[in-house]
N, C-alpha and C positions, 0 to 999 in steps of 0.2 A: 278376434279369431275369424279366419274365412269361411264364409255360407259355402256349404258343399250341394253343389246344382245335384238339380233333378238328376240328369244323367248319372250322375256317379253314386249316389245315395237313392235309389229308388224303393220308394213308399208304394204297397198299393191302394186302392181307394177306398179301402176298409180300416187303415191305417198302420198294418203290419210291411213289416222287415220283407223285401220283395221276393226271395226264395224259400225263407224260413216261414213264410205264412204269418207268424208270431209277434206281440205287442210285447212291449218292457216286462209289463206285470204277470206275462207266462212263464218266465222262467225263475229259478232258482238262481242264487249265487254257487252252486255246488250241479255240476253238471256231469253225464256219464252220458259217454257217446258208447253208438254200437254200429259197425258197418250195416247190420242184413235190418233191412226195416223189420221182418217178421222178429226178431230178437228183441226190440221196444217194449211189447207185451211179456216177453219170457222176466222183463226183469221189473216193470210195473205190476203184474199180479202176486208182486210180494207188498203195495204198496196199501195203508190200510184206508186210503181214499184217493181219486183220481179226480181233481180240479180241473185239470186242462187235459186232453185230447183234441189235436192239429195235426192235421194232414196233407200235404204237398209236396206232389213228385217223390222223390225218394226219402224228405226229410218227414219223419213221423215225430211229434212231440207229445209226449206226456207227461206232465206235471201233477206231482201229488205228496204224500206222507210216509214216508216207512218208518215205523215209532216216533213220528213225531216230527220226525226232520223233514223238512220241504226239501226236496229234490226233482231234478229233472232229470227225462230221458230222454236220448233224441238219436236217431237212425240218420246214418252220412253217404252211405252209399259207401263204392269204392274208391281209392286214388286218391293225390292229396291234391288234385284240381275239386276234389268236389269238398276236401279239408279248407283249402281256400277262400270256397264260398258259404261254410259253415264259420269258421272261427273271425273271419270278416264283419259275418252279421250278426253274430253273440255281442263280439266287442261293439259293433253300431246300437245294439239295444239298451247296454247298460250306459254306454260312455258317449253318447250322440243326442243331443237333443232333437227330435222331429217337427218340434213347429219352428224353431228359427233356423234347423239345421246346423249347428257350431257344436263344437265338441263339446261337451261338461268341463268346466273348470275342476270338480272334484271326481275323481276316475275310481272306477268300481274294476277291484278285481276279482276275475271269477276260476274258480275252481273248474279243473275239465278233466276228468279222467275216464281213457278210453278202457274198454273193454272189450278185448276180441282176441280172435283167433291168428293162431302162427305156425310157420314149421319150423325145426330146430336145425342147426349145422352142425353141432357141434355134438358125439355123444354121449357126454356131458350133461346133458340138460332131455330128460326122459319125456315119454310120452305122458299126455297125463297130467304135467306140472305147470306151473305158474309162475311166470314169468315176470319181470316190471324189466323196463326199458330202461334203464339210466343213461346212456347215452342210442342217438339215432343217426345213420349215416344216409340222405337221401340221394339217389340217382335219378333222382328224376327233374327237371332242370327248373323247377318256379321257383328256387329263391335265386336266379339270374334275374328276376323283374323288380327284386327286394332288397331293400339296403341293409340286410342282415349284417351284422356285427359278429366275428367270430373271433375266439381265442388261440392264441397262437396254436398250441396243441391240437385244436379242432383243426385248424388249417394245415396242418402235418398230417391229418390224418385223411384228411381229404385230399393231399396231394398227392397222397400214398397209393392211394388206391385208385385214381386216377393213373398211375404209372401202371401199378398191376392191372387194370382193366385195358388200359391204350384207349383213353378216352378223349372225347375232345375238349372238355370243360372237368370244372371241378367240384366234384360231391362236395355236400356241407354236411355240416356236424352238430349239433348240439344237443344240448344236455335237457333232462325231466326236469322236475322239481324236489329239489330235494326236499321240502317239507312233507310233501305230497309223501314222497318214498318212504321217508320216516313213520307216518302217519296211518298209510296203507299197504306197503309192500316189505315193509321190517322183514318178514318172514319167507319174500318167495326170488325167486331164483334173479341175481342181479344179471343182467345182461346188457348186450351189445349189440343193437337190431338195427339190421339193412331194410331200407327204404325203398323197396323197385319198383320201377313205373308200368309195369305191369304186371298179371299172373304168366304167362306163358314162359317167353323166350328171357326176359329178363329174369324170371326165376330157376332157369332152367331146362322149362319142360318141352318138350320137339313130341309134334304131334306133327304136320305137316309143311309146315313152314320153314323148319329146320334152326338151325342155330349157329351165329355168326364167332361164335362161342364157343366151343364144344365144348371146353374144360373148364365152362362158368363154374357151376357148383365146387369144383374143386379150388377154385380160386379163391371164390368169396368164403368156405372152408379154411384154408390155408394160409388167409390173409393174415400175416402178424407183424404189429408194429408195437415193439417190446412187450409190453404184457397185453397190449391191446389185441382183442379176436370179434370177431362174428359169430353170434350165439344162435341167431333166428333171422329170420325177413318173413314182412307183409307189405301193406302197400300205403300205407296213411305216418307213420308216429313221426317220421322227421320232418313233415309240413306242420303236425300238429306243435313240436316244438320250435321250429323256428317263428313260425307264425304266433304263439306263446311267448317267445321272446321279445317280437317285436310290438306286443299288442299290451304286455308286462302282464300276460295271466298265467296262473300256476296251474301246470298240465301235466298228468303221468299217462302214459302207455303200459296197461296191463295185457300180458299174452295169456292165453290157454294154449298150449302147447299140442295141438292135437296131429303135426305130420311130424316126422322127420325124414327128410329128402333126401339127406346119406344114406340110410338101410333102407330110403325105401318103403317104411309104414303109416300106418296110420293108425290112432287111438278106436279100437272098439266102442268105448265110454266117452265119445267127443262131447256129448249135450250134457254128461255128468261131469267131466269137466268143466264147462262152460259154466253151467248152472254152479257149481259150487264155487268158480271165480265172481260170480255175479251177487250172491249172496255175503264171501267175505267184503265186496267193496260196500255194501248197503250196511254190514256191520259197523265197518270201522270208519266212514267218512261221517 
């Protein structure tokens, strides 16, 4: 197997993973991301002891117990450029040796389920509710640097929406996990969530800058490829799953539902939402 140079693998001189701050032995195999770093703590002060606390940049880790189960928590920031440099260095710590540098012969996979927030397109899918991702459609263009593998189907439906948008490349698609889903979302609302590279203009919203778009929302609304629709958008689950795919860890994308964009509102109860998504995932994983 090839030694992976300094340059591309960097170590810092404490011996952690160069963004994530973190050694092998801080994490769990069972991991729950959260975009807002302050959200780290909302979902470890259920935990009934805290072993690890790490801190860098926007990536917050805590590592501890909730009845018993070793779990981790850990804050991503936004975007699935900063998805990138989280699920890059997860898979470097379990599946990378750092003193010879060469992959592990035996590959450790890890569990990653995201928890966060969303707005809904469809009205369909209420304020309030819970969401899991089963499929993610990204526009935002980093699996062009990836040798992602996509299924016919996934490729229809990225070429689909690529004609309805008048794009210049083509969104990718793939899928959560379905063990994950069984396991933890048996019960909340199945959906279909768009991936955009931004909050503003890609989601819609014209404050000053305007929009190249006028009838985005209504498109990505409207969008239908047979039974196929768009239920919600945020800004991370289809980095998380292709990058999932390509890395072979099993990742679901839970939403809290707290806008909807078509009428226009927003949940009163957005942090009791949250909180109540955060606590069914500590239940049942």
């Amino acid at each position: 197997m090839a030694v992976i140079p300094e340059s591309e693998l960097i170590i810092n001189p404490n011996g952690t993973i160069y963004h994530l701050n973190l050694l092998p032995e801080h994490i769990s195999d069972t991991i729950i991301t959260v975009g807002d770093p302050d959200r780290v703590a909302r979902v470890s002060r259920y935990f009934g002891e805290i072993e690890v606390a790490v801190e860098k940049r926007e990536f917050i880790t805590h590592t501890g117990y909730y009845k018993g189960k070793r779990l981790t928590v850990i804050s991503t920031g936004m975007g699935t450029d900063n998805i990138d440099i989280l699920m890059n260095e997860l898979d470097a710590l379990v599946n990378i040796d750092f003193q010879s540098r060469e992959p592990n012969e035996d590959k450790i996979r890890l569990r990653i389920i995201r928890v966060g927030t969303s707005g809904a397109l469809q009205d369909t899918v209420p304020l309030g509710s819970h969401l899991a991702s089963h499929t993610a459609v990204g526009l935002d263009s980093l699996m062009e640097f990836y040798p992602l593998e996509q299924r016919e189907d996934e490729l229809y439906i990225g070429s689909a929406l690529q004609e309805a948008l008048g794009l210049s490349f083509r969104p990718y698609c793939v899928s959560g996990s379905d063990s994950l889903i069984k396991k933890v979302a048996y019960d909340m609302i199945p959906g279909n969530t768009l991936t955009c590279p931004g909050f503003y203009a890609p989601q819609g919203r014209v404050l000053r800058a305007g929009l190249r778009h006028p009838d985005l929302l209504q498109t990505y609304r409207n969008f239908r490829l047979n039974d196929y629709k768009f239920t919600n958008f945020e800004m991370e689950t289809a980095g998380y799953y292709s990058l999932g795919r390509l890395l072979d860890h099993e990742v679901l994308s839970l939403n809290a539902i707290v806008a909807n964009r078509i009428s226009k509102t927003f949940a009163a109860n957005a942090d009791e939402v949250i909180d109540d998504l955060i606590l069914k995932v500590l239940e049942r994983v």
